[in-house]
mmCIF file of the N, C-alpha and C atoms, coordinates in Angstrom:
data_MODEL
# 
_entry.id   MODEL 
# 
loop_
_atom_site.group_PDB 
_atom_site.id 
_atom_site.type_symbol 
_atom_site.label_atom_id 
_atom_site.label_alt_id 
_atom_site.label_comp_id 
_atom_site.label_asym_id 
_atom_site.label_entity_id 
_atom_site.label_seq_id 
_atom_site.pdbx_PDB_ins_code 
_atom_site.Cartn_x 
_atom_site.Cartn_y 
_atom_site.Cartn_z 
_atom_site.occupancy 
_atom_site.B_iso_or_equiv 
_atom_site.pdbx_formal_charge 
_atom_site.auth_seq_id 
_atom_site.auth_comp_id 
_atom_site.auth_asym_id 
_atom_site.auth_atom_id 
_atom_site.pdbx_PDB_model_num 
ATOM 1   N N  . UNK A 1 1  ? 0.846  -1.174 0.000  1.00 0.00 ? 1  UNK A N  1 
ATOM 2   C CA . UNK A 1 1  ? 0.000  0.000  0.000  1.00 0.00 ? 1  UNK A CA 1 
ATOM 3   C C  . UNK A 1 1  ? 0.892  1.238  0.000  1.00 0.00 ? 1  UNK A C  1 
ATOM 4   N N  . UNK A 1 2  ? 0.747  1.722  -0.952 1.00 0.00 ? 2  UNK A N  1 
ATOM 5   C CA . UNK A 1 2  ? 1.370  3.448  -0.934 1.00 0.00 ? 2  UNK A CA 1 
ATOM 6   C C  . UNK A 1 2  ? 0.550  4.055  -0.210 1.00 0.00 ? 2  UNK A C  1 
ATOM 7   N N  . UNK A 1 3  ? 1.207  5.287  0.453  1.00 0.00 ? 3  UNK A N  1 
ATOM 8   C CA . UNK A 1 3  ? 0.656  6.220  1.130  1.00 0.00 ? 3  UNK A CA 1 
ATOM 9   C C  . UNK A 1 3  ? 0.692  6.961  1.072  1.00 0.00 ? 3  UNK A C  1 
ATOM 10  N N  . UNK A 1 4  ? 0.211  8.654  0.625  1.00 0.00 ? 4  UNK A N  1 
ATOM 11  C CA . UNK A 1 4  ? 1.382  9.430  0.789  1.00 0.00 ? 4  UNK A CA 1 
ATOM 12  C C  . UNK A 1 4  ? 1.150  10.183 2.109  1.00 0.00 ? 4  UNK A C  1 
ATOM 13  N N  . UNK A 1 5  ? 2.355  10.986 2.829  1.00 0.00 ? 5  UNK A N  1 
ATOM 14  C CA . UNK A 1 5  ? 2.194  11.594 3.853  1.00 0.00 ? 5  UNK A CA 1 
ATOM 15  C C  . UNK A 1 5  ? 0.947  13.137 3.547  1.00 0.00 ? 5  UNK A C  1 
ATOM 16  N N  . UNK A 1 6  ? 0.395  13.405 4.790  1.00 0.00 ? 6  UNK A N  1 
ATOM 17  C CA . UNK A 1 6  ? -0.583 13.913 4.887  1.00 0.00 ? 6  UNK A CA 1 
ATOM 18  C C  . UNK A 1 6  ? 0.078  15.597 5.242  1.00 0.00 ? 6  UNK A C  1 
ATOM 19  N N  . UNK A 1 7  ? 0.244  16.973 4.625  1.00 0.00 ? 7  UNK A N  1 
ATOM 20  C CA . UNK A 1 7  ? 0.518  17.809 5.013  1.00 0.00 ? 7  UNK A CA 1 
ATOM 21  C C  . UNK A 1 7  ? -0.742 18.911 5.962  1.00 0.00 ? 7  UNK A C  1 
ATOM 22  N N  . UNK A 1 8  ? -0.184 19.465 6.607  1.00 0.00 ? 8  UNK A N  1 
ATOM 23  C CA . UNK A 1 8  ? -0.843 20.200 7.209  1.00 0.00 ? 8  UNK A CA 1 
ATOM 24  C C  . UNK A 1 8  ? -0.251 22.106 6.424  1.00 0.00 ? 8  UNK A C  1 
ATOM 25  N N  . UNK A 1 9  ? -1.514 22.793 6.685  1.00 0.00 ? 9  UNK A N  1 
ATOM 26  C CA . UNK A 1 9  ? -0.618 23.744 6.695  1.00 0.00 ? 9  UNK A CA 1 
ATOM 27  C C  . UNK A 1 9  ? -0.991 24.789 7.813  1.00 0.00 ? 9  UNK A C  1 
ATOM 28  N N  . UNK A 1 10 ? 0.050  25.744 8.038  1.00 0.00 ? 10 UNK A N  1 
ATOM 29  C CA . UNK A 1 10 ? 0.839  26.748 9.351  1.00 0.00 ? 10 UNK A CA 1 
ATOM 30  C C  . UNK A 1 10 ? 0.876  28.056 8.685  1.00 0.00 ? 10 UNK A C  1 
ATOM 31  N N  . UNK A 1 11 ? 0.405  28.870 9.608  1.00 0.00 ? 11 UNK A N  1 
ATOM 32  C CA . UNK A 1 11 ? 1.415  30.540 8.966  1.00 0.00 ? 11 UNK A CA 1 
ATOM 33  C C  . UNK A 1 11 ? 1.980  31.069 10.446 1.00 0.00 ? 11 UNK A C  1 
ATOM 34  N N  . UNK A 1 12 ? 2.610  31.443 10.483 1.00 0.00 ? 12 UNK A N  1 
ATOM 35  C CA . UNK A 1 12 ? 3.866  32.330 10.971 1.00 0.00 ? 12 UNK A CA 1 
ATOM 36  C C  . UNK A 1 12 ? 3.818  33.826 10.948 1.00 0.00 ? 12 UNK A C  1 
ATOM 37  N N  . UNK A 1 13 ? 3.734  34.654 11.862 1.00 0.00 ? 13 UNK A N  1 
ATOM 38  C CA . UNK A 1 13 ? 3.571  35.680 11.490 1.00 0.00 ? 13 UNK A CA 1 
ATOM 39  C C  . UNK A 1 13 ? 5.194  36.286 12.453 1.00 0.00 ? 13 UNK A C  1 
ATOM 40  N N  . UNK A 1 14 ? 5.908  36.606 11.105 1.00 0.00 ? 14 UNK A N  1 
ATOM 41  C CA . UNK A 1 14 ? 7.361  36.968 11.015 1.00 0.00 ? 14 UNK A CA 1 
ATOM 42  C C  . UNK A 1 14 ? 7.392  38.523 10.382 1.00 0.00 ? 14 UNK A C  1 
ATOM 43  N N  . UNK A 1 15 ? 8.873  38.707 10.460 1.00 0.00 ? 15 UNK A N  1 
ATOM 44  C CA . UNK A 1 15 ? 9.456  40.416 10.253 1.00 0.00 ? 15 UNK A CA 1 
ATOM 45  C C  . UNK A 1 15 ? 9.233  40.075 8.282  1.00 0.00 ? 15 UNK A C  1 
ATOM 46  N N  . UNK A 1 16 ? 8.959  41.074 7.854  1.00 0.00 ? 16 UNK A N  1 
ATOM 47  C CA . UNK A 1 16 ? 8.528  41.522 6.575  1.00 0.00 ? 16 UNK A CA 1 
ATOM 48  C C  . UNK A 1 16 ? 10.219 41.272 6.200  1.00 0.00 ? 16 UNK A C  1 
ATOM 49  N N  . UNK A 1 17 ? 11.233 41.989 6.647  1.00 0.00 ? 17 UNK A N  1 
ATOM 50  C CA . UNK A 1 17 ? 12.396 42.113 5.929  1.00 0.00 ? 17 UNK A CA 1 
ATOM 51  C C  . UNK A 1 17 ? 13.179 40.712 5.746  1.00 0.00 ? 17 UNK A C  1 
ATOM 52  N N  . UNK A 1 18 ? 12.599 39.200 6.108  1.00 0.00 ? 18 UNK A N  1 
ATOM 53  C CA . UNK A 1 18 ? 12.718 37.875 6.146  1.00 0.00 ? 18 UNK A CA 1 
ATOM 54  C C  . UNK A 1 18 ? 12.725 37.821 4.928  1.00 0.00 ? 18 UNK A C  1 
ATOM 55  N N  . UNK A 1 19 ? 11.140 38.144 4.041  1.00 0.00 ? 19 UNK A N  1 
ATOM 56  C CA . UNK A 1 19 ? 10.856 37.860 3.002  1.00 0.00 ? 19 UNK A CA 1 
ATOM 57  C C  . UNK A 1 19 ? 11.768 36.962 1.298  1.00 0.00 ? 19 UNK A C  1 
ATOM 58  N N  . UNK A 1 20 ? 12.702 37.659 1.355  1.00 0.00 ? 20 UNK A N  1 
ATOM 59  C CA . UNK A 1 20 ? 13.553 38.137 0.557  1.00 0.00 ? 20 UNK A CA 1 
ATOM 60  C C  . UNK A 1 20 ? 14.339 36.728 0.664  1.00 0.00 ? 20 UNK A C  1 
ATOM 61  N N  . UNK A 1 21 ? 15.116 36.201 1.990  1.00 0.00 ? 21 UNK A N  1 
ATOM 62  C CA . UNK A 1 21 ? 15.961 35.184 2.734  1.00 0.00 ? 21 UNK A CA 1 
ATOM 63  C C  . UNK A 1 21 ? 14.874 34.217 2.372  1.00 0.00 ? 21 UNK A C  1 
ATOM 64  N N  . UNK A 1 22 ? 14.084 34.192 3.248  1.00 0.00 ? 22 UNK A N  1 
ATOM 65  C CA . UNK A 1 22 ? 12.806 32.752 3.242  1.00 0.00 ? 22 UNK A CA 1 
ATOM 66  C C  . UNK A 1 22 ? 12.177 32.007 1.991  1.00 0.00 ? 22 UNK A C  1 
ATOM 67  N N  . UNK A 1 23 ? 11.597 33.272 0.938  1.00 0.00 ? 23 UNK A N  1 
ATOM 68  C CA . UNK A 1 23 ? 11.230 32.988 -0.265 1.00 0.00 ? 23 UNK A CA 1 
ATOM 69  C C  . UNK A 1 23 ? 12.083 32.251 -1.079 1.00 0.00 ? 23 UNK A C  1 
ATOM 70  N N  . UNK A 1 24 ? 12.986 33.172 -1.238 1.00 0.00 ? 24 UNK A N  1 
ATOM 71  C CA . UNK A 1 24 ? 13.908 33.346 -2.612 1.00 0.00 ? 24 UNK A CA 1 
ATOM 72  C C  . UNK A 1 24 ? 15.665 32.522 -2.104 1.00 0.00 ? 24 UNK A C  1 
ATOM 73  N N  . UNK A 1 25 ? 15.670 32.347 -0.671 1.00 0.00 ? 25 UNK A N  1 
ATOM 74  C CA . UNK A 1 25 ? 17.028 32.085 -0.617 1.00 0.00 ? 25 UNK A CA 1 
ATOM 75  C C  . UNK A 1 25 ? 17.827 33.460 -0.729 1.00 0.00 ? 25 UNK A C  1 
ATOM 76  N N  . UNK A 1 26 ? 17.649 34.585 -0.629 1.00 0.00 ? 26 UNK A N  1 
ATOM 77  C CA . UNK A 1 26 ? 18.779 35.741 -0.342 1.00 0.00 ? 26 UNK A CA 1 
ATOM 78  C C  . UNK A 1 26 ? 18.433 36.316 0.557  1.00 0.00 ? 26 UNK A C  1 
ATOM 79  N N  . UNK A 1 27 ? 19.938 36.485 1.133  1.00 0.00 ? 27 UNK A N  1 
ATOM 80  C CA . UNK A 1 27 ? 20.235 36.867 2.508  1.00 0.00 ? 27 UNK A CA 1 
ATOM 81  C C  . UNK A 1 27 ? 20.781 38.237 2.289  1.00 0.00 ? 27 UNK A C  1 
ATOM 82  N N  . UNK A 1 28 ? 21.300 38.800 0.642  1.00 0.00 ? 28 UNK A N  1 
ATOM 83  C CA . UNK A 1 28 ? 22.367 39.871 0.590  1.00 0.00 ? 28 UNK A CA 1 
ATOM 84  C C  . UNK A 1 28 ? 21.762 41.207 1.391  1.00 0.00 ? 28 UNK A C  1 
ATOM 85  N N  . UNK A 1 29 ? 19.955 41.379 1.827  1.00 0.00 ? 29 UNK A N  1 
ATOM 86  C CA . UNK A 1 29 ? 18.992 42.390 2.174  1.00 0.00 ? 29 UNK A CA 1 
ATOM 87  C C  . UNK A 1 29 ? 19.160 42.006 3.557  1.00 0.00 ? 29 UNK A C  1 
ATOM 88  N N  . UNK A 1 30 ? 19.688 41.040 4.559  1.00 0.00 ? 30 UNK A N  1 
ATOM 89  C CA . UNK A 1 30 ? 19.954 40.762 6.196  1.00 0.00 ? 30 UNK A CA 1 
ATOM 90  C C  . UNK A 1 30 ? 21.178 41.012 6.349  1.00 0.00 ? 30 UNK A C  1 
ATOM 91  N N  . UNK A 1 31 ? 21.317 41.214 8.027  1.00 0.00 ? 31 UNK A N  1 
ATOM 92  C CA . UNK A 1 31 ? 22.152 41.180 8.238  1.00 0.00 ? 31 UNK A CA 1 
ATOM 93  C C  . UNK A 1 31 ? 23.085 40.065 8.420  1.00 0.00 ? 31 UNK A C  1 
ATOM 94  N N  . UNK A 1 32 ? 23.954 39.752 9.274  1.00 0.00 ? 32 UNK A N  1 
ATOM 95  C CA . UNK A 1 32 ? 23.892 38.324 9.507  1.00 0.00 ? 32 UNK A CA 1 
ATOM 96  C C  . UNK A 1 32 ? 23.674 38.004 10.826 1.00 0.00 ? 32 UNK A C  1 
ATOM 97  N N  . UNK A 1 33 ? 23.314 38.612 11.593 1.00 0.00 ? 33 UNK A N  1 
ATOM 98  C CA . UNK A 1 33 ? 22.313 39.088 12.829 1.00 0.00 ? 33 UNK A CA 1 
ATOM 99  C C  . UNK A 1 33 ? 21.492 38.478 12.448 1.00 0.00 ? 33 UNK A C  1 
ATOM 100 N N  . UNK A 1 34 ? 20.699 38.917 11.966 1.00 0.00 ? 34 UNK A N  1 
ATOM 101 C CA . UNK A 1 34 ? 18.961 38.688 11.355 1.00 0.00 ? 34 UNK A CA 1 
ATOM 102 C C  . UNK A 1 34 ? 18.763 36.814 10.577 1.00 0.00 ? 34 UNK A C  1 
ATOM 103 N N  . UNK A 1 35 ? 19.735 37.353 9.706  1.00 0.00 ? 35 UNK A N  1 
ATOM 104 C CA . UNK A 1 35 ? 20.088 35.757 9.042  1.00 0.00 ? 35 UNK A CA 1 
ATOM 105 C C  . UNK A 1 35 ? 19.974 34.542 9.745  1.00 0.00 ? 35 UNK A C  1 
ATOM 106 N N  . UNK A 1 36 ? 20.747 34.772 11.147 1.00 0.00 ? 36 UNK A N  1 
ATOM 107 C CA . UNK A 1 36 ? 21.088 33.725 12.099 1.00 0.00 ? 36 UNK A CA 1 
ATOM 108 C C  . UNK A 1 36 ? 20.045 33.942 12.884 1.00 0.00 ? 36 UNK A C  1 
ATOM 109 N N  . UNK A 1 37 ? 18.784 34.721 13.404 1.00 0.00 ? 37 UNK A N  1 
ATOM 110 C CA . UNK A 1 37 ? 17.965 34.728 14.079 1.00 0.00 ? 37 UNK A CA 1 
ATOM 111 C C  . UNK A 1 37 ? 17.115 34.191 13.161 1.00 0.00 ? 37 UNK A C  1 
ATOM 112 N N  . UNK A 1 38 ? 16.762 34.258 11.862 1.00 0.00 ? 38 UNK A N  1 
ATOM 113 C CA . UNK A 1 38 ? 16.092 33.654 11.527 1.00 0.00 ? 38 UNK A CA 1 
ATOM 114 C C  . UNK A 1 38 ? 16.210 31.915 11.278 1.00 0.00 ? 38 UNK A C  1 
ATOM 115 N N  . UNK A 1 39 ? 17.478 31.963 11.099 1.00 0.00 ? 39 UNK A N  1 
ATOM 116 C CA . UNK A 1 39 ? 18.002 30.468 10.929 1.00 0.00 ? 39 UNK A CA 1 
ATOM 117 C C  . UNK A 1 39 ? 17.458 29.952 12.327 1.00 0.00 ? 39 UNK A C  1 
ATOM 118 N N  . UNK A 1 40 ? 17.188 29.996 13.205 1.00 0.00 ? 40 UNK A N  1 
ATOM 119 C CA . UNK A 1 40 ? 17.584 29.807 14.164 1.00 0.00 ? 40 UNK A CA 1 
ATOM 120 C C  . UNK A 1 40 ? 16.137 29.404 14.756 1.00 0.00 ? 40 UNK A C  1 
ATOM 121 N N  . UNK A 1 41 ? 14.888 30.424 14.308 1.00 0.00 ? 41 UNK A N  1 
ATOM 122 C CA . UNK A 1 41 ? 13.539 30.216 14.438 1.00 0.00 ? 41 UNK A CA 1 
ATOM 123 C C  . UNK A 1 41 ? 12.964 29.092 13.614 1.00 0.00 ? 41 UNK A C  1 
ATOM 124 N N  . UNK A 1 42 ? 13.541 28.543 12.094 1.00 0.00 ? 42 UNK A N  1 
ATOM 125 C CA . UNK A 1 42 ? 13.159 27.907 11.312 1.00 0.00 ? 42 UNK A CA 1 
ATOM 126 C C  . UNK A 1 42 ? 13.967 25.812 11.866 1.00 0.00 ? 42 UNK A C  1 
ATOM 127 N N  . UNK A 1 43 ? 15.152 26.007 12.585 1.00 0.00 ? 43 UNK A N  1 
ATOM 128 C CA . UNK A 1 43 ? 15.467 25.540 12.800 1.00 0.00 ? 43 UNK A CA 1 
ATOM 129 C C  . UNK A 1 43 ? 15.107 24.895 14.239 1.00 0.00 ? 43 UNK A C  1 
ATOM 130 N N  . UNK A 1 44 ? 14.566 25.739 15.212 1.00 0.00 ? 44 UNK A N  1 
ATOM 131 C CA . UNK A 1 44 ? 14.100 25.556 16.609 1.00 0.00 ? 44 UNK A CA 1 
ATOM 132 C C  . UNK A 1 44 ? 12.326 24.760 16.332 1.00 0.00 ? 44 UNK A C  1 
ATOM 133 N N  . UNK A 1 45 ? 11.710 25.413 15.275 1.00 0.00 ? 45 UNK A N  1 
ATOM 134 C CA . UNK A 1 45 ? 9.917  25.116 14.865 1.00 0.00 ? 45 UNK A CA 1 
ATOM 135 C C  . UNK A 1 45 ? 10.321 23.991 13.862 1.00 0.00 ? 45 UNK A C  1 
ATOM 136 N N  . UNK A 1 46 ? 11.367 23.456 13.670 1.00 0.00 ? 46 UNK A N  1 
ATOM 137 C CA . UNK A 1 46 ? 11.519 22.303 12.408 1.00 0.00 ? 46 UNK A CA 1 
ATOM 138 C C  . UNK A 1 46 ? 10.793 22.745 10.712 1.00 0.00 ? 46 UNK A C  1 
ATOM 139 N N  . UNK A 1 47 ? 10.880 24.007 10.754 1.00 0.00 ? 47 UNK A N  1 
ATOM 140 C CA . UNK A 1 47 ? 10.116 24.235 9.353  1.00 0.00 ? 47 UNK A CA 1 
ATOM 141 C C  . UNK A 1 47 ? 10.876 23.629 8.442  1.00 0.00 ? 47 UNK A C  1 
ATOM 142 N N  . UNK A 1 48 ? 10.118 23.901 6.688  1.00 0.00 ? 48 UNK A N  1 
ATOM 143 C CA . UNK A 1 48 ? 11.426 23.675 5.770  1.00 0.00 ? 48 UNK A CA 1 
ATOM 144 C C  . UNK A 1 48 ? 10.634 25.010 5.166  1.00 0.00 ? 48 UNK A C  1 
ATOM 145 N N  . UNK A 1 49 ? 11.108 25.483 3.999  1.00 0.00 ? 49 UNK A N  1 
ATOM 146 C CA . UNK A 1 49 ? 11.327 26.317 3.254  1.00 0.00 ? 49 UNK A CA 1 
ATOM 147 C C  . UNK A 1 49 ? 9.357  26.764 3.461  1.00 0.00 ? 49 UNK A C  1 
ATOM 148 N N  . UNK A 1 50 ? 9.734  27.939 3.264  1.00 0.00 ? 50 UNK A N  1 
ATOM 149 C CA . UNK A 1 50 ? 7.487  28.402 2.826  1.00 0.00 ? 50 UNK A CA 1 
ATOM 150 C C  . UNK A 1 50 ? 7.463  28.352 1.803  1.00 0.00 ? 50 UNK A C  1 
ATOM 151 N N  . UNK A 1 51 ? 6.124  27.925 1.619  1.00 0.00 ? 51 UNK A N  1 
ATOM 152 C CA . UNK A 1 51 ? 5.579  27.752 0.632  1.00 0.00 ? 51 UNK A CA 1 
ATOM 153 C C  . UNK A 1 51 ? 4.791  29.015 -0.211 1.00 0.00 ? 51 UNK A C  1 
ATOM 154 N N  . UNK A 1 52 ? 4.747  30.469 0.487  1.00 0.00 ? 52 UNK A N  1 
ATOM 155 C CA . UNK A 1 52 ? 4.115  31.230 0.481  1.00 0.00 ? 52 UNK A CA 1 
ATOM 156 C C  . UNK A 1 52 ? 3.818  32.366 1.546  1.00 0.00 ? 52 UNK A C  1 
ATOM 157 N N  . UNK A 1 53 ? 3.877  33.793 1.463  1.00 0.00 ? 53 UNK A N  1 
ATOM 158 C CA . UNK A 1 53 ? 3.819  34.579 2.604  1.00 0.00 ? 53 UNK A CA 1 
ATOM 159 C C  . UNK A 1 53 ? 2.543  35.908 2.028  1.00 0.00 ? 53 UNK A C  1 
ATOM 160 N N  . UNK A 1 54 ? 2.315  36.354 2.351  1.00 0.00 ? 54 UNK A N  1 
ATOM 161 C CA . UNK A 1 54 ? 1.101  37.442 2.223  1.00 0.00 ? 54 UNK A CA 1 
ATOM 162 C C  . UNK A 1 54 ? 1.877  38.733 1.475  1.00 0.00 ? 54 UNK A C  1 
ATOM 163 N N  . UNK A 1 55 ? 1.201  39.402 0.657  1.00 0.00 ? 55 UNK A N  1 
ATOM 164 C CA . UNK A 1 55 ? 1.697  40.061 -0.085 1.00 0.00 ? 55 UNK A CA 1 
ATOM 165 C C  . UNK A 1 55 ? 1.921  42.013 0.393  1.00 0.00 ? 55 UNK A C  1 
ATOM 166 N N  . UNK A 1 56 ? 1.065  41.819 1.317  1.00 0.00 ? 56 UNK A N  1 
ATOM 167 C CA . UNK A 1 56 ? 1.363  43.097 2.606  1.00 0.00 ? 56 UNK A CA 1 
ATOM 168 C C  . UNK A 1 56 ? 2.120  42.980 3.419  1.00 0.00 ? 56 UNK A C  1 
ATOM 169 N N  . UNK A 1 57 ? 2.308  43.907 4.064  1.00 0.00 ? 57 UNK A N  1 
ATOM 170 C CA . UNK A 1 57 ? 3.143  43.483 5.149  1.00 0.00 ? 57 UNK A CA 1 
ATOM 171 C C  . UNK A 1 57 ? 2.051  44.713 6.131  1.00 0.00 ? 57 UNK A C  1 
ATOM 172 N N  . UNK A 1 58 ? 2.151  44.608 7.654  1.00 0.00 ? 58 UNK A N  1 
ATOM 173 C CA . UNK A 1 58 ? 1.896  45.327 8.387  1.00 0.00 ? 58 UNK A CA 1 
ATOM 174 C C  . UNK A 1 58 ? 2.251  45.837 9.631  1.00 0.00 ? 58 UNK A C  1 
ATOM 175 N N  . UNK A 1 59 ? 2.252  46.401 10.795 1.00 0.00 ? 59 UNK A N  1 
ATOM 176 C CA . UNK A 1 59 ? 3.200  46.675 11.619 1.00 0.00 ? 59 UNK A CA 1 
ATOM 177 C C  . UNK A 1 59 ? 2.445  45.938 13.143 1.00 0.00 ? 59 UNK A C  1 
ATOM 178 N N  . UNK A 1 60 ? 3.195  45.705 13.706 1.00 0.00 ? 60 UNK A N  1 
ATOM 179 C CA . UNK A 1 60 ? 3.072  44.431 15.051 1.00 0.00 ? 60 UNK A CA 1 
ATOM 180 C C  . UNK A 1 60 ? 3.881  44.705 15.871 1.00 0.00 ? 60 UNK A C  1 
ATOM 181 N N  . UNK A 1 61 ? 3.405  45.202 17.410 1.00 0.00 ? 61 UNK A N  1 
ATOM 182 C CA . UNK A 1 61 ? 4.625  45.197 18.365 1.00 0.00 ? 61 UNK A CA 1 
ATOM 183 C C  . UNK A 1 61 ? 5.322  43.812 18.488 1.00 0.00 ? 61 UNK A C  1 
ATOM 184 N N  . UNK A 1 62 ? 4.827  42.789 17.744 1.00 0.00 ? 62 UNK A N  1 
ATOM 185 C CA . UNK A 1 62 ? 5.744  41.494 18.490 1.00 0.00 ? 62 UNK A CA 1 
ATOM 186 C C  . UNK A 1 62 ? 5.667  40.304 17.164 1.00 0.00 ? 62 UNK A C  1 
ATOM 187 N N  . UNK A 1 63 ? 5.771  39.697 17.256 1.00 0.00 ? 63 UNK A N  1 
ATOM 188 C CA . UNK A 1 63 ? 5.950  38.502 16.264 1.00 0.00 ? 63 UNK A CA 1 
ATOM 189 C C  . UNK A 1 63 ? 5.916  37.185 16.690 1.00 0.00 ? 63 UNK A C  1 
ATOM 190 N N  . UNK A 1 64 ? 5.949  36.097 15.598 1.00 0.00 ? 64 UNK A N  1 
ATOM 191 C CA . UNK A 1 64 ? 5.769  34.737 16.347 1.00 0.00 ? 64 UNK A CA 1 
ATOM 192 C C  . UNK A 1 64 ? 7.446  33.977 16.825 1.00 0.00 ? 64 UNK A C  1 
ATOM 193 N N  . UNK A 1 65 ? 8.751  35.228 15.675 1.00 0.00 ? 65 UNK A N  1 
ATOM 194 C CA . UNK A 1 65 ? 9.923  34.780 16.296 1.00 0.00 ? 65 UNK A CA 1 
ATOM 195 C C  . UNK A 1 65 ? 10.666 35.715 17.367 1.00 0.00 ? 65 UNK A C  1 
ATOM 196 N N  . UNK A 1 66 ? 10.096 36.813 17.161 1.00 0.00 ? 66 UNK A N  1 
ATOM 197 C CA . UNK A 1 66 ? 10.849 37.840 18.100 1.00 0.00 ? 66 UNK A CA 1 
ATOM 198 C C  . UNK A 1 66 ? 9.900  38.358 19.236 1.00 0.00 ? 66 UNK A C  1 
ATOM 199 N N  . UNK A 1 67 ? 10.263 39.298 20.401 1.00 0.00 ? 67 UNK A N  1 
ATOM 200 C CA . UNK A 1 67 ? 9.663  40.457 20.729 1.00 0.00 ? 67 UNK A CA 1 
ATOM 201 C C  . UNK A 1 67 ? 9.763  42.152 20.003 1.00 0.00 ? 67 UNK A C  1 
ATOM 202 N N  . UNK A 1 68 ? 10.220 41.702 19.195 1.00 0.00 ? 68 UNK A N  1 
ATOM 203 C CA . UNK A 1 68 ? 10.452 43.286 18.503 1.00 0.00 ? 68 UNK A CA 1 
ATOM 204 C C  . UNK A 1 68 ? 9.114  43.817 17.824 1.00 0.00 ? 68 UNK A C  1 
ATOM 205 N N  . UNK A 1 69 ? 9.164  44.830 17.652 1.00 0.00 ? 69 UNK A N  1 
ATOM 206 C CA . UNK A 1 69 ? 8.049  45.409 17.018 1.00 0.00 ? 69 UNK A CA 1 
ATOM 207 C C  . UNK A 1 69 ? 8.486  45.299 15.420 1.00 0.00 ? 69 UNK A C  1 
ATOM 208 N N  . UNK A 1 70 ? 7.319  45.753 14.428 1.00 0.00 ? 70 UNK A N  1 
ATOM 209 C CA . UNK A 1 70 ? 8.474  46.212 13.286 1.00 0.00 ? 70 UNK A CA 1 
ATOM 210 C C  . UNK A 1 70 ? 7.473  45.448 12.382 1.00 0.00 ? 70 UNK A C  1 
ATOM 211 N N  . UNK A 1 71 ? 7.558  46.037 10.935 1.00 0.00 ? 71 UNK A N  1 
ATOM 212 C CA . UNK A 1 71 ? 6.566  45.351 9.850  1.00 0.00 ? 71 UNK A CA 1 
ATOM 213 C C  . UNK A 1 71 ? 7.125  43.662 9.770  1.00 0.00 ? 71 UNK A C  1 
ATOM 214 N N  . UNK A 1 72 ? 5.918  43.160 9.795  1.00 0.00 ? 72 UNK A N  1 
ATOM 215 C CA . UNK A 1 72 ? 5.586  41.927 9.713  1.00 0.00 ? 72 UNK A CA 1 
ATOM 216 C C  . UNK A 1 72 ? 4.611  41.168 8.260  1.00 0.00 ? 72 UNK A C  1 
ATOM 217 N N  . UNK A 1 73 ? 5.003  39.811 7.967  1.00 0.00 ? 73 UNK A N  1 
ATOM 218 C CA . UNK A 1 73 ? 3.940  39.235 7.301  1.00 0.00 ? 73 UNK A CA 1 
ATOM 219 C C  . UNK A 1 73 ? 3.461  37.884 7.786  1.00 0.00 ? 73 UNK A C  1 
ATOM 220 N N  . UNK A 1 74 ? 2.556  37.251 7.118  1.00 0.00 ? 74 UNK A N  1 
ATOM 221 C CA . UNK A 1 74 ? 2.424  36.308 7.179  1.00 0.00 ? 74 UNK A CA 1 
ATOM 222 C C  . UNK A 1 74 ? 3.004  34.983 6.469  1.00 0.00 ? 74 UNK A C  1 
ATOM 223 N N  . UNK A 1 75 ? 3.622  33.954 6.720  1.00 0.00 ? 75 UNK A N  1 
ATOM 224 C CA . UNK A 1 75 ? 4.459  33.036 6.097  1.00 0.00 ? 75 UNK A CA 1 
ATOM 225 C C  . UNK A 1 75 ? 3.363  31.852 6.143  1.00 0.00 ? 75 UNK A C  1 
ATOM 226 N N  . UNK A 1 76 ? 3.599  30.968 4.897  1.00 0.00 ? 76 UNK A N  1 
ATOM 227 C CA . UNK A 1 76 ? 3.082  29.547 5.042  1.00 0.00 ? 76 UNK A CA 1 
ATOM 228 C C  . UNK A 1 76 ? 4.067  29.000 4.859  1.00 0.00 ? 76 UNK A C  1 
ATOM 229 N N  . UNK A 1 77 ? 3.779  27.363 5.579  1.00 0.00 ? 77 UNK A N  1 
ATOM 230 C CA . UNK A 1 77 ? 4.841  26.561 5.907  1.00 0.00 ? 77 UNK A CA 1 
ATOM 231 C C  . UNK A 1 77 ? 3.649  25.225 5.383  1.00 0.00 ? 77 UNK A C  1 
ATOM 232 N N  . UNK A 1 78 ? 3.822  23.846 5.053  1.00 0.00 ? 78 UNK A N  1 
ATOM 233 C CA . UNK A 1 78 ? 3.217  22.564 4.749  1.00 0.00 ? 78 UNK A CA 1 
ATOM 234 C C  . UNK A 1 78 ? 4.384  21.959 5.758  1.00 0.00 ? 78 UNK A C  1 
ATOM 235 N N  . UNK A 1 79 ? 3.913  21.531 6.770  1.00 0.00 ? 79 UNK A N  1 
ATOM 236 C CA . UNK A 1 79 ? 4.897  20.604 7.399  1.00 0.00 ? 79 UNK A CA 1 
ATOM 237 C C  . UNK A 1 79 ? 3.839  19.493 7.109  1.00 0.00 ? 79 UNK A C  1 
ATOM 238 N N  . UNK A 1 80 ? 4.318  18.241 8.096  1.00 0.00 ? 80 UNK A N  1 
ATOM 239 C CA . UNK A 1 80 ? 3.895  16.970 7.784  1.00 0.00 ? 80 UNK A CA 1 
ATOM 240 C C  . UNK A 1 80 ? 2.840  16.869 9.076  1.00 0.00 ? 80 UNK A C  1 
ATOM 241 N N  . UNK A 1 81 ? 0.850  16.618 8.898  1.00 0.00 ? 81 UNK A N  1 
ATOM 242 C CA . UNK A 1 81 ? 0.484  16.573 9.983  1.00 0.00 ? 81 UNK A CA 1 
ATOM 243 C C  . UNK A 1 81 ? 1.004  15.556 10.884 1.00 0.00 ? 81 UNK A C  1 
ATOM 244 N N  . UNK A 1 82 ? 0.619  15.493 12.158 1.00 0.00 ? 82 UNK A N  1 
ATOM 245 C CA . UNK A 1 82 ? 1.187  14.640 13.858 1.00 0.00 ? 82 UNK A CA 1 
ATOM 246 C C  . UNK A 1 82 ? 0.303  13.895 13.777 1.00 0.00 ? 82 UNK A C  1 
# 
């Protein structure tokens, strides 16, 4: 019997200036501050790459990886449902 695994999907509500790194793979718009904080959120939540993020961005005292304030979007992620 084949199966295939069952995805779920997640959004994330992260710093807008991610975008760029997360989507596309470029980092040259982070710092490497930022780079490694983000590495670091994607790596701690087991994500893999998004699949998709919202095409606004808007402003949020806080986020789902930081406490900082600062324009934010929304990210999708398909992990594998539990």
């Amino acid at each position: 019997m084949n199966t295939k695994p069952v995805l779920e999907k997640v959004t994330y509500t992260l710093p807008s200036y991610w975008a760029s790194y997360l989507i596309n793979g470029d980092s040259s718009g982070i710092s490497d501050k930022d780079k490694a904080e983000c590495d670091s959120f994607i790596a701690r939540m087991e994500l893999p790459a998004p699949v998709d993020c919202s095409t606004e961005s808007w402003f949020s005292w806080h986020n789902d990886a930081t406490d900082l304030g600062g324009d934010v979007m929304e990210y999708t992620f398909l992990i594998p449902s539990k």
